[in-house]
N, C-alpha and C positions, 0 to 999 in steps of 0.2 A: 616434578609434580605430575607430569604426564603417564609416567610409568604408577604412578598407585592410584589409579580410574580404573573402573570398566565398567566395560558396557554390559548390560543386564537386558535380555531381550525381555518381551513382555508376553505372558499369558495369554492375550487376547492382541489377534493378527490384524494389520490393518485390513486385512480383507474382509473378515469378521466383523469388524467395525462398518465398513462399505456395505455388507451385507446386509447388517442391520437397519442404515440408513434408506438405503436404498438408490443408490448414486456414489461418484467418485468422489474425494478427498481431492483439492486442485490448490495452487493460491493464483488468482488471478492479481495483477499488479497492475493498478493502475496509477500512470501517471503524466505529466503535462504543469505548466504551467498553472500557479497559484490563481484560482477564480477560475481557472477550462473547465470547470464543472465534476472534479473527479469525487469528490465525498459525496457529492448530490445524488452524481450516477452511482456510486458505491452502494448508498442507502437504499433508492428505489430498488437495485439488483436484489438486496437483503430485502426488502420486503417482496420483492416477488417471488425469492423463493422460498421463504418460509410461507406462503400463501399453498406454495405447489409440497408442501411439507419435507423439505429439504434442510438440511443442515448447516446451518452459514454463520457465519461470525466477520464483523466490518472493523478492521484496524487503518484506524484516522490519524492522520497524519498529525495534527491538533492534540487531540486526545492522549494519545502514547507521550508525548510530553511532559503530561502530568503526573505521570508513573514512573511506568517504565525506564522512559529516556529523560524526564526532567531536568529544565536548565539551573545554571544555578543561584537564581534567585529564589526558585520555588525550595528546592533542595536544602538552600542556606536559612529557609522561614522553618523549616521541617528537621533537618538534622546538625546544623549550623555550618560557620565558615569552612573548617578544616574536609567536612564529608562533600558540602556543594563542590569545593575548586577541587577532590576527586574524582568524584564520579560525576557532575554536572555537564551535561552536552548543551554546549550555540549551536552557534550558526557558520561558525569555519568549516573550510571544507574537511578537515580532518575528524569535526564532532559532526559534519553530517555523513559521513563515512560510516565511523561508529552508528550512528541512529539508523542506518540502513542494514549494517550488517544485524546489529537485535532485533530489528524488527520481521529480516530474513529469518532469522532463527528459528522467533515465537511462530512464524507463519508454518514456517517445516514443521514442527510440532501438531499445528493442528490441521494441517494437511493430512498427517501421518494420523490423525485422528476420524480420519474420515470425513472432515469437515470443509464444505467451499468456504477457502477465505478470503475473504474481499479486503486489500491495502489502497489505498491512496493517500498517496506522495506524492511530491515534486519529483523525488530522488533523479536531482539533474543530471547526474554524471554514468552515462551507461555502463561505464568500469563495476561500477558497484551492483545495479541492477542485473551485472551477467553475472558478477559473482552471487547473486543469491540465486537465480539460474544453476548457477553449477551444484549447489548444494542440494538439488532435488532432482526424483527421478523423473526421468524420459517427456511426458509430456507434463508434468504434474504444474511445473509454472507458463500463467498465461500472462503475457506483457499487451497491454492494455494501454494505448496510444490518443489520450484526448485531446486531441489534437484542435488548441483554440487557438487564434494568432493572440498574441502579446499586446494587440492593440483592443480586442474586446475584451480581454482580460480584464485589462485596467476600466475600461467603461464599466465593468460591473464593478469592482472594488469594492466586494459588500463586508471586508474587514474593515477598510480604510488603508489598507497597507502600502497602496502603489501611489497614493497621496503622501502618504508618511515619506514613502524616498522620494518622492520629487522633490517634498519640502530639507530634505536632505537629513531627516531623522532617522534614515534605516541604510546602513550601507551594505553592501551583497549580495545587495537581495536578487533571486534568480530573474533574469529573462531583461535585465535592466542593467547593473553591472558587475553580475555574476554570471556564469556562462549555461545555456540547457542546452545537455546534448540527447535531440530526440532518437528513440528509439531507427536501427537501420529496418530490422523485420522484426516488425510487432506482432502476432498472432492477429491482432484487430484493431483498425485505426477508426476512432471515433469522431468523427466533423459536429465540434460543439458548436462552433457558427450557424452551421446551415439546419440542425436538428435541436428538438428537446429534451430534456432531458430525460424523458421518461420514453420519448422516441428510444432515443441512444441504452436506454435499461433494456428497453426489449430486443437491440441488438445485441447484445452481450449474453438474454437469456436464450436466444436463439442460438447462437453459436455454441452456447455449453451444453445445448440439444445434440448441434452437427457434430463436434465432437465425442460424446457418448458422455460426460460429467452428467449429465442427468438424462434421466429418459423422458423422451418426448412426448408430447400428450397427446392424447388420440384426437 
């Protein structure tokens, strides 16, 4: 099958693309512990930079679920039993593997599109997070460290989910009896305890200043 592909370059370069925007194409990756506040920080980042008219696009962890990566209850309402238990992604670590390498994918895509794009996940297992690391060029992915302990996590619980496993209805779940292995060197570690949310957005937009992702404002 491999051999009848090819790649077709495109008409319009990603530099072209950059040019137009005016700033870099990046995926910044953030991730941490369920509740460390990384969708929050994700959202506030997307709206400040579409404020500084920048180009961003925020892939939710939640979200991509419903599509993309869809488990298979949704799947089995949508295309029935036989399509759900094929393509249907859990919660094993082998369908969160899968949900991380698609999601690496679509992110290289619109990277390569010119566009900051913002991910928050769990994506516990550093194995996977360096492998969508290696699918992009040089500095393009930024690993994003939110770094919240596991015990304010659960104090905010604003899905209800870390009640759900104590009461012993959710088993796997990360940070409780599934394993996170935090990033070694993160480009930026984030202290959700000690800052706000929206503190922690303006370090993220400051750093994509120091780097060159976007230019700085006078």
């Amino acid at each position: 099958m491999g051999n009848d592909i090819t790649w077709h370059e495109h008409s319009v370069s990603r530099g072209e693309r950059e040019k137009l925007n005016g700033h870099r194409g990046c995926v910044i990756w953030l991730t941490g512990f369920s509740a460390s506040g990384k969708s929050t920080i994700a959202n506030l980042v997307d709206r400040k930079l579409y404020e500084r008219a920048a180009r961003s696009y925020m892939l939710d962890g939640d979200n991509v679920r419903y599509g993309l990566n869809a488990g298979p209850d949704i799947l089995e309402k949508m295309h029935g039993k036989e399509f759900s238990a094929r393509f249907g992604l859990g919660f094993s670590a082998d369908d969160r593997e899968e949900n991380i390498r698609r999601i690496g994918a679509v992110a290289k895509l619109f990277c390569e599109a010119g566009i900051i794009t913002l991910t928050a996940f769990i994506s516990p297992y550093r194995r996977d997070r360096d492998r969508v690391r290696a699918t992009l060029d040089g500095n393009d992915f930024i690993e994003i460290f939110v770094d919240t302990p596991i015990e304010i996590c659960e104090q905010r619980d604003p899905k209800g989910l870390y009640k759900k496993v104590r009461a012993g209805q959710i088993k796997g779940f990360t940070g409780i009896d599934d394993p996170y292995e935090a990033p070694l060197k993160p480009e930026l570690r984030l202290d959700g305890a000690a800052k706000s949310a929206d503190a922690l957005a303006e370090e993220v937009v400051a750093y994509l200043e120091k780097v060159g992702v976007i230019p700085a404002q006078a």
